[in-house]
MIKEFI-919997 format. One record per residue (C-alpha): residue number from 1; x, y, z. Coordinates in nm, 3 decimals, padded with zeros to 5 digits, m for minus. Example, Ala and Ser with C-alpha at 12.3 -4.5 7.8 and 13.67 -1.06 7.14 Angstrom:
# MIKEFI-919997
 seq      px      py      pz
   1  01.230 m00.450  00.780
   2  01.367 m00.106  00.714
***
This chain:
# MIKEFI-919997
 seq      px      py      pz
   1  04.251  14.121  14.047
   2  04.398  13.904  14.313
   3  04.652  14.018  14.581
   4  05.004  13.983  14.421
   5  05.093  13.681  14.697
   6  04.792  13.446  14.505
   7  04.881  13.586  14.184
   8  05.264  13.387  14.159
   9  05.154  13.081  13.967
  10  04.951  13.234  13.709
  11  05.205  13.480  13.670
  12  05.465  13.214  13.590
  13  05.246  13.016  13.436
  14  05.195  13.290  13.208
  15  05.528  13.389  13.147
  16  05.736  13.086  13.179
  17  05.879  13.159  12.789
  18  06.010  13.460  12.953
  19  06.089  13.335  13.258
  20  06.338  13.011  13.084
  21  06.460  13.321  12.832
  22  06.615  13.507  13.138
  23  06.699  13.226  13.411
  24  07.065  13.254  13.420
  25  07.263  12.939  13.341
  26  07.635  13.036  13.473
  27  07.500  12.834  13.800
  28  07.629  13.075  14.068
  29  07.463  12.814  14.321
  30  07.703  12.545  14.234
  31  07.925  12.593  14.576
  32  07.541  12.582  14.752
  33  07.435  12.273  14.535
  34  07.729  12.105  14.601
  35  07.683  12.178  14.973
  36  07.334  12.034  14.955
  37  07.465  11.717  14.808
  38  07.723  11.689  15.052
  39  07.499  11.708  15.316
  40  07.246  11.436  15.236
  41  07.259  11.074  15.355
  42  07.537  10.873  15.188
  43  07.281  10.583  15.080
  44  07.036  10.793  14.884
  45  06.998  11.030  14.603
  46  06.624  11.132  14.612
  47  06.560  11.485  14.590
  48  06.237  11.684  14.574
  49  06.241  12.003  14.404
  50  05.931  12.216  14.505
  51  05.859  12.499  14.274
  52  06.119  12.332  13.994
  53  06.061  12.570  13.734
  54  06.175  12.418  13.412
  55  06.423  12.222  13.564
  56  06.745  12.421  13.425
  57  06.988  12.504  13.569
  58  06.918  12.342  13.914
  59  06.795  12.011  13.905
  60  06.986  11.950  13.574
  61  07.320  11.963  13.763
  62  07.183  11.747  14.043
  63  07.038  11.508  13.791
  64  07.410  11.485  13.659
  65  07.564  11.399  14.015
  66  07.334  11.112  14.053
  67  07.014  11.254  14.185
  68  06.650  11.137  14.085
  69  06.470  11.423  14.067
  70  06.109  11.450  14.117
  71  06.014  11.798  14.061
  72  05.697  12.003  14.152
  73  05.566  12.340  14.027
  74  05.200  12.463  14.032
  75  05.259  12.632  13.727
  76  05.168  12.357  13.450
  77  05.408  12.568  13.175
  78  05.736  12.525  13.387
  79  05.626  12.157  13.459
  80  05.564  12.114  13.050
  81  05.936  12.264  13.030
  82  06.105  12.112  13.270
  83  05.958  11.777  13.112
  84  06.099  11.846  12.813
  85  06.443  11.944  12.942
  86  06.465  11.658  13.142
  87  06.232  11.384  13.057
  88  06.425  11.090  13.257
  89  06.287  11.242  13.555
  90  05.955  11.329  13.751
  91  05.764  11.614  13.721
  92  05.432  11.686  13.885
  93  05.209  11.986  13.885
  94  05.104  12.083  14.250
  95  05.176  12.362  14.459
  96  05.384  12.301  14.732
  97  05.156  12.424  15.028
  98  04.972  12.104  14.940
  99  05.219  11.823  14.751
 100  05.102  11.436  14.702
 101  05.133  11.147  14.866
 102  05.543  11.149  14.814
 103  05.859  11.046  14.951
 104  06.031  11.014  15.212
 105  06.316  11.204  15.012
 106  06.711  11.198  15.069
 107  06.695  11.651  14.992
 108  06.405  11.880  14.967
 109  06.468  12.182  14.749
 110  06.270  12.522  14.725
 111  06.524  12.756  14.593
 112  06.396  13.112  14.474
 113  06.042  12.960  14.544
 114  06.001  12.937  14.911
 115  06.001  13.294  14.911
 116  05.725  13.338  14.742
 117  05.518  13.229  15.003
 118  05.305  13.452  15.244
 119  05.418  13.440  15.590
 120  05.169  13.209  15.734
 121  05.225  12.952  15.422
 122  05.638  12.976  15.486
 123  05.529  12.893  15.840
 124  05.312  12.604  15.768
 125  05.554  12.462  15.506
 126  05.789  12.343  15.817
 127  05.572  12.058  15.891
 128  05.579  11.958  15.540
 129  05.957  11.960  15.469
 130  05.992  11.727  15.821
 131  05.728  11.462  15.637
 132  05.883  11.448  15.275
 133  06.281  11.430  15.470
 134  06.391  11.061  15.512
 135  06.575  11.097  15.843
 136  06.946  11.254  15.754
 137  06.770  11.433  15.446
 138  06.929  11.783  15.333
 139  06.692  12.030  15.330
 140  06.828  12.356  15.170
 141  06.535  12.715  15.075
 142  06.637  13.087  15.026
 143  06.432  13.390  15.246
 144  06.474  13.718  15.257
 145  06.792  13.866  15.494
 146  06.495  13.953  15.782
 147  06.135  13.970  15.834
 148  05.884  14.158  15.578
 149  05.741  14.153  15.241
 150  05.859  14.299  14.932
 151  05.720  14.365  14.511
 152  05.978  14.323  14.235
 153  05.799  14.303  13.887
 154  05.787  14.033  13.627
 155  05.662  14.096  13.278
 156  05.491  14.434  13.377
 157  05.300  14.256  13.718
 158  05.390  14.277  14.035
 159  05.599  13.977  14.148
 160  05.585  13.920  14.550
 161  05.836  13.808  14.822
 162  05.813  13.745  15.165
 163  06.028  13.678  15.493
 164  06.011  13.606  15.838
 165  06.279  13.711  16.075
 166  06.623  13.465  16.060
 167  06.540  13.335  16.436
 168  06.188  13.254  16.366
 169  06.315  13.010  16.087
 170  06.576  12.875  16.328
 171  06.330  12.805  16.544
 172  06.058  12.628  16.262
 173  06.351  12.404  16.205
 174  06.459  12.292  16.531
 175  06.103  12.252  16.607
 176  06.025  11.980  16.353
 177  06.363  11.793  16.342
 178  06.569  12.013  16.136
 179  06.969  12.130  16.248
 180  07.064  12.433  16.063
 181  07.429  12.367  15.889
 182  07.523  12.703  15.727
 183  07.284  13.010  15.707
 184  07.453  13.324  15.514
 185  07.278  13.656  15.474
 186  07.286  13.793  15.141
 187  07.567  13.590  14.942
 188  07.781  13.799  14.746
 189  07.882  13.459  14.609
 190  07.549  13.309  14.508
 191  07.398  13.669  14.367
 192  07.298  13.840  14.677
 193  07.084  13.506  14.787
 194  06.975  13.461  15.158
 195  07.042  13.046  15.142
 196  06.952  12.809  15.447
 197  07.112  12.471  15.460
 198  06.991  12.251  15.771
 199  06.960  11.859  15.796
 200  06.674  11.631  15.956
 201  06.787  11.430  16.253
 202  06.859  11.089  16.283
 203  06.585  10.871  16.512
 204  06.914  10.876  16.735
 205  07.009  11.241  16.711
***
C-alpha cells in the first residue's frame, strides 16, 4: 500500500463522484476569491488553478469575472469533470510538483490542494509558483495554522495534510519574489481555512 502522502491522486481519482457529491457550493471563499482578483495585475485575467478539481465552485466564479482558466489536476476524473462543467476553458492532467511548459499567468491558485503536499514538495513548489507568475501575478494557497502533518479520511482511506511553520512560508515567498498581502490563521469566515494571499514583484519592486 503506499504511504497516505503518494496515495492523494488515486484516492481522488477514485472517488471524484463522491468528492463533486459533497464539495460545498455556498462559496464561503467568495470574500478570498474576490481578494485574489483584486490583487492581480489590472491588464490580465490568466489564472492557473493547480489541483482544480472539477472546476466547481472555484474556478466557475472566476471564469464568470473574466478569468481564463487553465486548470490542472493529476487526477484524470476531476480533469474529465471539470471539462464537462466548464468546457470553454483549459484543463490539463498533471500534477503540480511537475506542470508543463505554461504561462506566465496573471494568478496561480492551489486552494485545498497545496496542502496535500509533503513538506519537502510544499517547499519545492515555491520555485514553481515564481516561474508560472507574470510579474504583479496574485498568488493565493491554504496550509495548515503551523508546522506538522495530519490524516482526515475520505471514502474509508486515509486522506493526508501537511504544513510547515507560518514563517517558513513567509520566508519561501520573499525568497522567490513573492510579498505576502493578507495571511489569516484559521478563518472563521472561509470554514476554518488557513488562506495565504501574497503578490510577485514588479522588475521595479
Amino acid at each position: 500500500m503506499p504511504s497516505p502522502a503518494d496515495d492523494i491522486l488515486p484516492l481522488y481519482d477514485a472517488h471524484a463522484a463522491a468528492f463533486a457529491r459533497l464539495r460545498g457550493q455556498s462559496l464561503v471563499e467568495r470574500d478570498w476569491l474576490d481578494a485574489f482578483l483584486g490583487a492581480m495585475p489590472p491588464d490580465g485575467r490568466e489564472v492557473l488553478d493547480m489541483g482544480c478539481g472539477t472546476g466547481l465552485p472555484l474556478a466557475a466564479h472566476l471564469a464568470a469575472r473574466g478569468c481564463r482558466v487553465t486548470g490542472l489536476d493529476g487526477a484524470a476524473a476531476m480533469i474529465a469533470e471539470a471539462r464537462r462543467n466548464l468546457p470553454a476553458h483549459r484543463w490539463l492532467l498533471a500534477d503540480m510538483r511537475d506542470p508543463p511548459a505554461l504561462g506566465p499567468f496573471h494568478g496561480l491558485l492551489a486552494w485545498h490542494s497545496f496542502f496535500h503536499l509533503a513538506h519537502g514538495a510544499q517547499r519545492s513548489m515555491f520555485p514553481v509558483f515564481a516561474r508560472l507568475a507574470h510579474p504583479g501575478a496574485a498568488l493565493m494557497f491554504t496550509s495548515g495554522p503551523g508546522h506538522g502533518e495530519a490524516l482526515g479520511s475520505f471514502e474509508g482511506r486515509p486522506l493526508y495534510h501537511a504544513s510547515l511553520d507560518p514563517a517558513e512560508y513567509t520566508a519561501l515567498l520573499r525568497g522567490n519574489g513573492f510579498e505576502v498581502l493578507r495571511h489569516v490563521r484559521e478563518d472563521p469566515s472561509c470554514g476554518g481555512a488557513t488562506v495565504w494571499l501574497a503578490r510577485k514583484h514588479m522588475p521595479n519592486e
